[in-house]
Structure formats: structure tokens, C-alpha cells
C-alpha positions, 0 to 999 in steps of 0.5 A: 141572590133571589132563587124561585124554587119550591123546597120543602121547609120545616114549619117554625111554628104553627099559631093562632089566627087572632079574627077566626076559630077554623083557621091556623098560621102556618110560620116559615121563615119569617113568612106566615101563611093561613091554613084550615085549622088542624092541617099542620103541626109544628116541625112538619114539613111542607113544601112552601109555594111562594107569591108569583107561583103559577100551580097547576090545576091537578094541584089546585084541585089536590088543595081544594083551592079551586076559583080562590087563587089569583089571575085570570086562571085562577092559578097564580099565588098573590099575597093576601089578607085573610080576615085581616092576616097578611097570608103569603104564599101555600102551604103543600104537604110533603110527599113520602121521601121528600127531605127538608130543603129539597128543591120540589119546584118540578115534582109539582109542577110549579112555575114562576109567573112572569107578566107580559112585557110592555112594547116600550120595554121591550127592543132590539137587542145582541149578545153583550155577554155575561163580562159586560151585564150584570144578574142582580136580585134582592131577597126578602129579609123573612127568607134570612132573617138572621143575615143582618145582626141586631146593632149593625150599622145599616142603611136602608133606602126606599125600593121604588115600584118601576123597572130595574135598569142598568147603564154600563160604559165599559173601556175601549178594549172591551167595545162591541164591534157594533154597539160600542161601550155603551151597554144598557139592558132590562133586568131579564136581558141583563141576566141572559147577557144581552142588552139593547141595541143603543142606535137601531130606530126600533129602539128610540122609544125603549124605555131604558134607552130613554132613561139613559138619554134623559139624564144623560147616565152613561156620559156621567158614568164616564167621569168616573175614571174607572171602567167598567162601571155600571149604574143600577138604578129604578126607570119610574113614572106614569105609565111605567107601573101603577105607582108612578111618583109623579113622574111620566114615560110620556117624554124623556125629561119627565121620566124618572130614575134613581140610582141603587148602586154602582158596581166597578170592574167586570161583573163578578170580578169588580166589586159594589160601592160601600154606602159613602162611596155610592153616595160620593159617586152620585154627588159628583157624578150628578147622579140622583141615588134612590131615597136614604130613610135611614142610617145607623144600627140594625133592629127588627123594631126600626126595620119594620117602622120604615117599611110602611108608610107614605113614599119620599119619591115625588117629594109630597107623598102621593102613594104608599110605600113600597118598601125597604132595601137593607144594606150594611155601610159596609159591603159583606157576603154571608156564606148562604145569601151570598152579598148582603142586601135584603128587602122589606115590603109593606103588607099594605104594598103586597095587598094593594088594588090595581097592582103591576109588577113589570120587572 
């Protein structure tokens, strides 16, 4: 699923800004950056630096780009619009013996920004393993834009702005010594195969540990019948991150959480719930599902319609929309995305003021 690594690309196209005669677009994938007019050219290969890159300052100074990046370094790649144009991501000349898809993240020093965790969503955690957490990540759909094909039966849900979740109950042959059947864990502990301890006091407060105690996710889980299974859902609500829906950490009953998937069996072993399965499971578990914008067949036309907009979160469309998960009804792999689940973000999303990203 979703790789960070600079690779080197061959560009798709090189276009026209439509608001400036000085600048040019430079089209990877799906993806369009703004460049000074006359860097490039069709088929040249560059090396893409996406949004959430942190460049180091010889690189910086190299692309002129000194006091014009985002953080308080100035270093990290953010969205942009750029008169008017969304621009996402840098463009790096390609070095002597670079050859297209050659991953060059080291050779010029990049490095993911990861953003400073909160004391509510940090905790106490152990070593549940890597049979008892789940990795889990969506790629942008301009990254394989040809994964999904033109007419297939889709669903697309509504992606959440808040903080990726998961709440598994594994059978009793499988129980921690210490910590029982019970294993919840944050994106980033989930993909080291750790989790938090469910029962020390320094975790009351943990924000995942209060979302499971609030509505009561694992005990639901274990109607399921079949174990393992693991809940994967969005923890929301004020003071969570900068869109909030209505929702607040302050006290467990009113922070929110939604369900995206349920994954049965051993991780990697088991499989996720086709669309009519998930949304069966959550009615009958008493599970909230993430918003269902939309069912029927694919079209880059309907995909774009429902990526903008207001959100259907708080009921009352207090914010915009973050975006879009694109799913098959059915589940599928594709032999280079692997599961195929793609995700759509809204440009007014991408470029908004006060943003947070805790993931």
C-alpha cells in the first residue's frame, strides 16, 4: 500500500499554465506540478518529491527554493495553488544514471515529515505482533489511475479528517499474557506490531482507548462470531484535528468514530468484508460505517463530482470535504497496487488554512 520514496518519473506531459507566460505544468501520473517555463520537456525524467517531503537545505538552495517551502524550516512540501493552479509536490532534475523508476529518496536526502503526536494519542504500549495488528494505508488514485476501470461497480465513502484506529478481539489461543484479546492500536504502533496497553492508568486517557470504551467497539466485535477481527475506522471530534464535524475528545460520549472496514482472520491471512458484508456487519453489530456517497459505476466524471464538497459527517455540513476512498463492491488486488482502494482529496482540502495532519 502507500510507499513514501522519491523515484524517478518520466513526465507525461508538460502543459500550459492557463493565469502565467513564465510558468509551465509539469504532469506525473495524475499529478500536475508548477515549474518555470522551459525546465522541462515531455518524456524527461525527473525525480518526483511528493507533499509530506522534508528536503534538505543543499537541495533547496540547488532548486532556488530558498524561504518558498512550507514548515517553520521552510523545508517541507505542502500542496499549493499557485496563480490559481493546484501544484503538488517537486520536480528534481534527474542525475546521470538514474533510470525511470529508480527509487532516489536517499541519493538526495529526502525524508518523510512526520508531525509531532499529541499527549492524548500517545500511551503505554507492548509488543502484540505483527499476527495480532494490521498495516493499512490508501494510495491516491493519481498515483494508478488506471487501477479502477471506466464502468466498474464502486462504492465511494467519505474519508474522515481524524485519526486512523484499530480495535481487534483476537480468540483466546491467541490472548496476550498480560494484555488479554483486546488489541487497539494508532496507525504508526499498528504498523510496528505494537499496541497500547488497554488497563495501565497512564493509558485512561488514550484517545483510542476512549474511542473503544465510548461505543463499546470490541464488546460488539465479539458478536461477530468469527475471530480475529479487527475494526478499522476514523477516532473524530474537536481537538482531534482541525475538522472536527461536530464531534469532541473532551469526554467519551461525544467523540466520534466510524467504521471503514472489517478485516476477519490473521492479518495478511484473513481477508476485508466486501461492501454488502461490511455494511451487514456494522448493522448488526451496532457499528457506525463511514459515510456511502456512492454506489454504482466507475467514471473519472462521477469520481471527481464527489470528491468536493461540503461533509455528511455532522449531518449539517459544517466543513468541507476532505475527500473520497474508492473501493470495488467486490474486493481485488491489482498485481502492482496490491488491494484495490484508492483515494480522491479535494484541492480546497489540500490547500486549506489551519491545517493538521496527525495521522
Amino acid at each position: 500500500m502507500a510507499e513514501f520514496a522519491v523515484k524517478v518519473e518520466r513526465l507525461r506531459a508538460v502543459e500550459t499554465h492557463p493565469n502565467a507566460d513564465r510558468l509551465e505544468l509539469a504532469v506525473v501520473g495524475e499529478y500536475r506540478v508548477v515549474i518555470g517555463k522551459g525546465l522541462y520537456k515531455s518524456n524527461d525524467l525527473v525525480a518526483y518529491i511528493p507533499e509530506a517531503s522534508v528536503v534538505p537545505e543543499p537541495i533547496i538552495i540547488e532548486m532556488n527554493l530558498v524561504g518558498k517551502l512550507a514548515g517553520k524550516q521552510a523545508n517541507r512540501v505542502k500542496a499549493v495553488r499557485l496563480r490559481g493552479i493546484l501544484s503538488q509536490g517537486l520536480c528534481y532534475p534527474a542525475r546521470e544514471g538514474w533510470v525511470e523508476g529508480q527509487d532516489v529518496t536517499a541519493d538526495i536526502g529526502i525524508t518523510k515529515y512526520e508531525p509531532p503526536i499529541p499527549t492524548e494519542m500517545a500511551g503505554q504500549v507492548y509488543g502484540a505482533g505483527f499476527d495480532r495488528t494490521m498495516k493499512y494505508d490508501v494510495e491516491n488514485w493519481k498515483r494508478y489511475p488506471d487501477v479502477l476501470i471506466e464502468g466498474e461497480q464502486v462504492v465511494f465513502t467519505e474519508k474522515i479528517h481524524g485519526t486512523w484506529c484499530q480495535i481487534g478481539v483476537v480468540p483466546a489461543g491467541m490472548a496476550h499474557e498480560k494484555h488479554g484479546t483486546v488489541v487497539i492500536a494508532s496507525k504508526g504502533m499498528a504498523a510496528q506490531g505494537l499496541a497500547f496497553q488497554p488497563e495501565v492508568e497512564e493509558n485512561v486517557n488514550n484517545l483510542y482507548i476512549r474511542a473503544n470504551r465510548a461505543q463499546q467497539v470490541s464488546e460488539k466485535l465479539l458478536q461477530h462470531g468469527q475471530l480475529p477481527v479487527f475494526a478499522l475506522g476514523e477516532v473524530f471530534g474537536q481537538g482531534v484535528q482541525d475538522l472536527h464535524y461536530g464531534a469532541s475528545a473532551g469526554k467519551d460520549e461525544k467523540l466520534g468514530f466510524r467504521v471503514f472496514d472489517i478485516y476477519v482472520g490473521l492479518p495478511g491471512q484473513g481477508r476485508y468484508l466486501d461492501d454488502a458484508e461490511l455494511t451487514s456487519a456494522c448493522e448488526t453489530l451496532g457499528l457506525y460505517r463511514v459515510p456511502v456517497l456512492y454506489r454504482g459505476p466507475y467514471s473519472r466524471e462521477v469520481m471527481l463530482q464527489f470528491t468536493t464538497g461540503k461533509e455528511s459527517v455532522s449531518g449539517n455540513g459544517m466543513h468541507l470535504r476532505e475527500g473520497i476512498v474508492m473501493k470495488p463492491l467486490v474486493e481485488r488486488r491489482d498485481d502492482h497496487l496490491g488491494r484495490v482502494m484508492l483515494k480522491s482529496i479535494s484541492e480546497d482540502y489540500l490547500t486549506r488554512s489551519g491545517a493538521t495532519e496527525y495521522t
